[in-house]
C-alpha positions as CSV (number, residue, x, y, z in Angstrom):
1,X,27.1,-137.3,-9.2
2,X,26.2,-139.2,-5.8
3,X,26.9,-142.8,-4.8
4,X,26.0,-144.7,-1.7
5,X,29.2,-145.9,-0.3
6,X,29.0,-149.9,2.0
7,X,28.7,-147.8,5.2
8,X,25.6,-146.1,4.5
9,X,27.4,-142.6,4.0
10,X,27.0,-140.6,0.5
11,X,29.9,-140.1,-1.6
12,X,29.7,-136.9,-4.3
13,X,32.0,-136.7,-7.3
14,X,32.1,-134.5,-9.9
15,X,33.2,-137.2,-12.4
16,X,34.9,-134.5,-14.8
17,X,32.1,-131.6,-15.1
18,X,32.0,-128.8,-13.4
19,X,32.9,-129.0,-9.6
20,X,30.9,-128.8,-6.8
21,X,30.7,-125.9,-4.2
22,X,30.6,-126.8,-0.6
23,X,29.7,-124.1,2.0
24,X,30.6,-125.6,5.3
25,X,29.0,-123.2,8.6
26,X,31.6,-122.5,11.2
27,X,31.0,-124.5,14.9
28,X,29.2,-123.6,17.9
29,X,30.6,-119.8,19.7
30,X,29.3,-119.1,23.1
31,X,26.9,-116.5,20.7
32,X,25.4,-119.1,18.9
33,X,23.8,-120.6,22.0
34,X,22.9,-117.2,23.5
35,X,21.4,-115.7,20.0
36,X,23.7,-112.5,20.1
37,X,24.0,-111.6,16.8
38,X,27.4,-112.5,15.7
39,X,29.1,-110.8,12.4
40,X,31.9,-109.2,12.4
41,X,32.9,-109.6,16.2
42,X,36.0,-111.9,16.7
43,X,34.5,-114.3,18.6
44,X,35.9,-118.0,19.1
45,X,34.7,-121.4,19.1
46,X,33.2,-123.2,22.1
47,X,34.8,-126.4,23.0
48,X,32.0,-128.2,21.8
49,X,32.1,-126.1,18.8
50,X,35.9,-127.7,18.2
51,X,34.6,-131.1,18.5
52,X,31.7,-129.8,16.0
53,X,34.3,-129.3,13.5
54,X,36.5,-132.2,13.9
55,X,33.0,-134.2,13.0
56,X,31.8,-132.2,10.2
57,X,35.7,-133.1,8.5
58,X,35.0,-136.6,8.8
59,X,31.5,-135.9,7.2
60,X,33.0,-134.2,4.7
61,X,35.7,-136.7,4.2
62,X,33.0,-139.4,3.7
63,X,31.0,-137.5,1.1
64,X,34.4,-136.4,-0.7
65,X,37.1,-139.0,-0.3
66,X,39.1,-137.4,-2.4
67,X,39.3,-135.1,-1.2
68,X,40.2,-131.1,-2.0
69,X,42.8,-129.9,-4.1
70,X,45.3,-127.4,-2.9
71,X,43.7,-123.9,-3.5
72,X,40.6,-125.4,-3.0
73,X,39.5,-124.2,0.6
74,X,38.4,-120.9,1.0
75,X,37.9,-119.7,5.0
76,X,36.4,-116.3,6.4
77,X,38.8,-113.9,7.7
78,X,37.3,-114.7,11.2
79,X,38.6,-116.8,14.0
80,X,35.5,-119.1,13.9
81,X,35.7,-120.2,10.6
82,X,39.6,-120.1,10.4
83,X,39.2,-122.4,13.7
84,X,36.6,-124.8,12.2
85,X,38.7,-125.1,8.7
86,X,41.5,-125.9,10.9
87,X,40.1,-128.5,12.6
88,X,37.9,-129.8,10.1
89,X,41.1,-131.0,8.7
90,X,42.0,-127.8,6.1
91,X,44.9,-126.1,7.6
92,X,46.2,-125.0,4.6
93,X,43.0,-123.1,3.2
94,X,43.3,-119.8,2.1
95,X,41.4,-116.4,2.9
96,X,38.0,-115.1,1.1
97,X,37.1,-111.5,2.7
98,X,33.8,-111.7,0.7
99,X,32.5,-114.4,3.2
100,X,32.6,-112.6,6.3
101,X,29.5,-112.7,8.1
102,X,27.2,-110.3,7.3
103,X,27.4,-106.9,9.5
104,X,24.7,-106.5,11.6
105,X,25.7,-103.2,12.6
106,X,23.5,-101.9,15.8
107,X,22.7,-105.3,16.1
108,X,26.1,-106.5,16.7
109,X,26.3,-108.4,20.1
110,X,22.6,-108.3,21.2
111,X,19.9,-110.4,21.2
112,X,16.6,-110.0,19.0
113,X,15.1,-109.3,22.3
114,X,17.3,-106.5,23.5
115,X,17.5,-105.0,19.9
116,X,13.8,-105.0,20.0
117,X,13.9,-103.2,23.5
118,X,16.8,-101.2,22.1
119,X,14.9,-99.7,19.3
120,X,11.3,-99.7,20.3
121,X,9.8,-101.8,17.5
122,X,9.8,-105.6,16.5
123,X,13.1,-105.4,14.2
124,X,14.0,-108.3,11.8
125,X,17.0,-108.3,10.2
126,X,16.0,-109.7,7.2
127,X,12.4,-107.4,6.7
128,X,14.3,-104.1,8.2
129,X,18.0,-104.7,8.0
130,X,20.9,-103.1,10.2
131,X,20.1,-99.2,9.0
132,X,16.8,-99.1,10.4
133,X,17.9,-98.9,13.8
134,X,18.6,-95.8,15.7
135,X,22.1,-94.1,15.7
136,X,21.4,-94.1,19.2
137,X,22.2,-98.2,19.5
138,X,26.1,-97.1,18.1
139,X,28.6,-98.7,20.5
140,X,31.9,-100.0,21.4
141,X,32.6,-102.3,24.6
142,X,34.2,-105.7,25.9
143,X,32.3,-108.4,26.2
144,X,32.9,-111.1,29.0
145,X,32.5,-115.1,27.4
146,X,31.8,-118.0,29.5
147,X,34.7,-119.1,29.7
148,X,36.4,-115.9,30.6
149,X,37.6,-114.8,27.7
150,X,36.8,-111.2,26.4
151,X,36.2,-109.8,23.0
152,X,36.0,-106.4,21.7
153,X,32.2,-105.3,19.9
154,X,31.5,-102.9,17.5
155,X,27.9,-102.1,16.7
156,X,27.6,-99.4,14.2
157,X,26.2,-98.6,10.8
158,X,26.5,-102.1,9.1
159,X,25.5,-103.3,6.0
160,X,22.8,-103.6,3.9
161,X,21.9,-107.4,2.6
162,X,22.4,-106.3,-0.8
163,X,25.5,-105.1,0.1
164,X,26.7,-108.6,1.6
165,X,25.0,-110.3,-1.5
166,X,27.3,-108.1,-3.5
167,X,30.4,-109.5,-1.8
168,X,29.0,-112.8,-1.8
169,X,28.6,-112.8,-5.9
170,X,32.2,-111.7,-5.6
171,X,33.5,-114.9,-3.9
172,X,31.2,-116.2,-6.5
173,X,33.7,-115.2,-9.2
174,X,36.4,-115.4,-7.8
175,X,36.0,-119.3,-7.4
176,X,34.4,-119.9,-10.4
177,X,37.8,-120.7,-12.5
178,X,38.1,-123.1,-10.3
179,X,34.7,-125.0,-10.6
180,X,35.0,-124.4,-14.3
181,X,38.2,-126.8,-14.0
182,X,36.4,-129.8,-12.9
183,X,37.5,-128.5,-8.9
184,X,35.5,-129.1,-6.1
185,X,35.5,-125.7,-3.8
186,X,35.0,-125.7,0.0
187,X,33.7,-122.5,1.7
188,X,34.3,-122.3,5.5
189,X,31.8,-119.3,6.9
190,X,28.8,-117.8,8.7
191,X,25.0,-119.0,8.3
192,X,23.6,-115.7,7.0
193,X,26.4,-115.1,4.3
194,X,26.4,-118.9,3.1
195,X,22.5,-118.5,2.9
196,X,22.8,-115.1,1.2
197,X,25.6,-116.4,-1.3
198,X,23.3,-119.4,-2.0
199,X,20.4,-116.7,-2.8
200,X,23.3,-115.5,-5.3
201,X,24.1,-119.0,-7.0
202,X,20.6,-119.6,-7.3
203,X,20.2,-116.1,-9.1
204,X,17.3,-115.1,-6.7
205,X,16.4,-112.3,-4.5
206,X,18.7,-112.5,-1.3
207,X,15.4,-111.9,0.7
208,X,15.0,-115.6,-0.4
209,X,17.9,-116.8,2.0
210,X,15.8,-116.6,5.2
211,X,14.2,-119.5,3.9
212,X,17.1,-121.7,4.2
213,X,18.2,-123.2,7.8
214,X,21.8,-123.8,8.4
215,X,22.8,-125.5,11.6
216,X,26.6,-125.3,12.8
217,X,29.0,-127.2,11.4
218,X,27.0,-128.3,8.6
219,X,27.5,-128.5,5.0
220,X,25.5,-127.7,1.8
221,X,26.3,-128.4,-1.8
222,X,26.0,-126.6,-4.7
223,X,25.9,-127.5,-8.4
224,X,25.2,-126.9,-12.0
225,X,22.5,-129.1,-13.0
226,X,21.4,-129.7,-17.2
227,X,22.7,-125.8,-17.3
228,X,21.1,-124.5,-14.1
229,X,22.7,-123.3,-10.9
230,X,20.9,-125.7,-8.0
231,X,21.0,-126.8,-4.7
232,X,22.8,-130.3,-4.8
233,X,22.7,-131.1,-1.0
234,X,21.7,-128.6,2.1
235,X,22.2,-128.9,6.0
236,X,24.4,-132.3,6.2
């Protein structure tokens, strides 16, 4: 349920049904801006993708005021997301390895332009996924950020996407006790897994995820509506 609260912000509640499940995409990484594909590469937040975070908490705070309950936050394993639950204001969220970001093996730290160059054809991830491209793209280097910093890069087989919708129905489960219970459940991750685990709520063909934008540090809801999975809320 949804209320409008006196300073024009939207307030959800699960007033006693079954919980809501919030996916909230890490802030902006120096990759994000550049369009390297980022998935299982360590990479940090920018400084604006700090302050990114520390808005999308009070977002969230605004549309939950009551916030979570203890075992209720859920982050990805990497330092993105761990950094954006942090700062969001959910320091003491736990660890779902099923949200990773997808691996986008060959991919991994490149650009759709220098994949395409890479590879010789006009590769999507989506259409062609990470096996398609040659063994000859397998890597392993440091990459130099903006700011300095370096981070190790491993581009290599990767993962099908019905292989990261498979781990994505697993998070599914393992959260679903908790939504049965009347819980609301935050999920701090990665566009492409958040989109594909909504494909998996939604009981759809993963392939259907590309059709959903997901902007940094933004939130979506999902809910159970008159029996059906459904999108409550996307992109806040």
């Amino acid at each position: 349920m949804s209320e409008h609260t006196t300073d024009g912000t939207v307030a959800v509640d699960a007033r006693g049904g079954t919980g809501f499940l919030v996916l909230l995409r890490h802030g902006q990484t120096a990759w994000s801006v550049s369009g390297q594909h980022t998935g299982r590469t360590n990479i940090p937040l920018t400084e604006a993708g700090r302050q990114q975070a520390q808005a999308a908490g009070e977002r969230l705070r605004a549309a939950f005021p009551g916030g979570f309950e203890p075992g209720c936050v859920f982050s990805s394993p990497l330092i993105r997301a761990q950094q954006t639950a942090d700062l969001a204001g959910f320091p003491d969220h736990g660890t779902l390895d099923g949200i990773a970001e997808w691996d986008y093996g060959r991919a991994e730290g490149r650009t759709r332009q220098r994949v395409r160059e890479m590879s010789g054809f006009d590769w999507d991830v989506w259409r062609d996924g990470p096996q398609t491209l040659p063994e000859t793209m397998d890597a392993d280097w440091t990459e130099t950020l903006p700011d300095g910093g370096t981070v190790p890069v491993h581009a290599g087989a990767g993962e099908t996407v019905q292989e990261a919708a498979a781990r994505a129905r697993g998070a599914i489960e393992q959260v679903t006790p908790l939504l049965e219970s009347g819980r609301n459940v935050l999920l701090v991750a990665h566009a492409h897994i958040l989109r594909i685990l909504t494909s998996q709520w939604l009981g759809v063909d993963p392939h259907f995820a590309r059709l959903l934008r997901l902007d940094t540090a933004h939130y979506s809801i999902l809910s159970r509506y008159k029996g059906d999975n459904v999108i409550e809320r996307w992109n806040c």
